[in-house]
C-alpha positions in Angstrom: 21.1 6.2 15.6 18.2 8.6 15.8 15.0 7.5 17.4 13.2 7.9 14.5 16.0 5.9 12.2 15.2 3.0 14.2 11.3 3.5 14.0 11.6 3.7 9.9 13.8 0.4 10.4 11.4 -1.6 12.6 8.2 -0.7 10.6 10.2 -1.9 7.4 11.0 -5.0 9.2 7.6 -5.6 10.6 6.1 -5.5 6.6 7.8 -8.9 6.2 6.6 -10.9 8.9 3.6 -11.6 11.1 4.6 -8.7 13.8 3.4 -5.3 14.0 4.7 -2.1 15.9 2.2 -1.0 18.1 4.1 1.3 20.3 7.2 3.5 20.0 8.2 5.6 22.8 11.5 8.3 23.3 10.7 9.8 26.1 11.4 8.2 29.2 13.2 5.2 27.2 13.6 4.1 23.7 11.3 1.1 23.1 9.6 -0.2 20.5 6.5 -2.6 21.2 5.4 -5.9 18.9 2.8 -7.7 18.7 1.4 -10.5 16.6 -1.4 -13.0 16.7 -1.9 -15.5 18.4 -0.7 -13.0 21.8 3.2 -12.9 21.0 4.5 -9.5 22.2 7.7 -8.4 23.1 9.6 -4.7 23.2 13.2 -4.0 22.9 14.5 -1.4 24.6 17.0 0.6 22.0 20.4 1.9 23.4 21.4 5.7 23.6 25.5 6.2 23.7 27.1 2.8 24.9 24.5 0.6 25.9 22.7 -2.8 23.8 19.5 -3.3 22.8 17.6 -5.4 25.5 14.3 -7.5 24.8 11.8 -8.4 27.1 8.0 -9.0 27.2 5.4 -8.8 29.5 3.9 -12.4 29.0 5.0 -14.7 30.7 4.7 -17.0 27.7 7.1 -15.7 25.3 9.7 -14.8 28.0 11.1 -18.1 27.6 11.8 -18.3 23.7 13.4 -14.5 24.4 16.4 -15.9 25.7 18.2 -17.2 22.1 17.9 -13.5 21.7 19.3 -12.0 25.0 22.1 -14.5 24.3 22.4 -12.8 20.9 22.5 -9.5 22.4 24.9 -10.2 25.2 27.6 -12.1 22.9 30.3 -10.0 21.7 30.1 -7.3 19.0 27.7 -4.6 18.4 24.0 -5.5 17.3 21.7 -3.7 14.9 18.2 -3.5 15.5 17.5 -5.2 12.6 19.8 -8.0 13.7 18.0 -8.5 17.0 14.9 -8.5 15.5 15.5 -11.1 13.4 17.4 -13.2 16.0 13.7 -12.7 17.8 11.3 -14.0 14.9 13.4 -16.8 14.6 12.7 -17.1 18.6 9.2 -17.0 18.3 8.7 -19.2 15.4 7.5 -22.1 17.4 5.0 -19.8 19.3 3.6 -18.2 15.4 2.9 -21.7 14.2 5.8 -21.6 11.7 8.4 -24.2 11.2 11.7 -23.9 12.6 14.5 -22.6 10.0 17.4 -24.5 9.2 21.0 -23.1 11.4 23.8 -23.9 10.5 25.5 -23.4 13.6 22.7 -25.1 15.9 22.9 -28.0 13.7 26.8 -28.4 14.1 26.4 -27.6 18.0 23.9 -30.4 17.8 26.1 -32.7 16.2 28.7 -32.5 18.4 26.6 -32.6 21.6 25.3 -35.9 20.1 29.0 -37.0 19.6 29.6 -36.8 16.0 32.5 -35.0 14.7 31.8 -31.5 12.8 32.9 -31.2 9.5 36.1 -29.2 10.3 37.0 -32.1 13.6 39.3 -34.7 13.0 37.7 -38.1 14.1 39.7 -39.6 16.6 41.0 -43.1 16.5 44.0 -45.3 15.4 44.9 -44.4 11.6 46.3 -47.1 9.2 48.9 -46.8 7.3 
């Protein structure tokens, strides 16, 4: 995608949540810089041919709640960068004051770490007939 395709997209995306673009470079590397109040930055370095998107940020604050999205990123199939971006809000939602959002996934990884069948695992057990 063209540089400034993915400019357009992230400015769309930042007029729906806290974050704003404050930086968007081409010409040593394709990043684009956010930042929102209270001091959460982060920039994601955009692929050119083959390569993913990669997030990062310089504080050493939010580096931790990156790694949900670096998980994202690595896991098979190829990301948009609206898809990352989201994956990052909902990263950084603990550190914007906001509440968590409800995942279906997490909560069914959760159940099963705590030992309680999912909805699609067969309890096991003696059956009665």
């Amino acid at each position: 995608m063209e540089f400034k395709h993915l400019v357009e997209a992230a400015e769309k995306w930042c007029s729906g949540n806290p974050f704003e673009l404050i930086f968007a470079e081409e010409n040593d590397e394709r990043r684009l810089d956010f930042y929102a109040e209270p001091g959460v930055s982060f920039y994601v370095l955009c692929p050119g041919g083959t390569d993913s998107f990669h997030v990062w940020s310089e504080s050493e604050d939010c580096l931790p709640f990156l790694q949900l999205a670096q998980d994202y990123i690595s896991s098979c199939g190829k990301k948009t960068l609206l898809e990352v971006l989201e994956k990052v809000f909902t990263s950084f939602r603990p550190l914007l004051g906001l509440p968590d959002i409800d995942d279906d996934t997490f909560e069914h990884f959760h159940a099963d770490v705590e030992g309680e069948p999912g909805p699609d695992q067969q309890q096991m057990g003696v059956s009665q007939q």
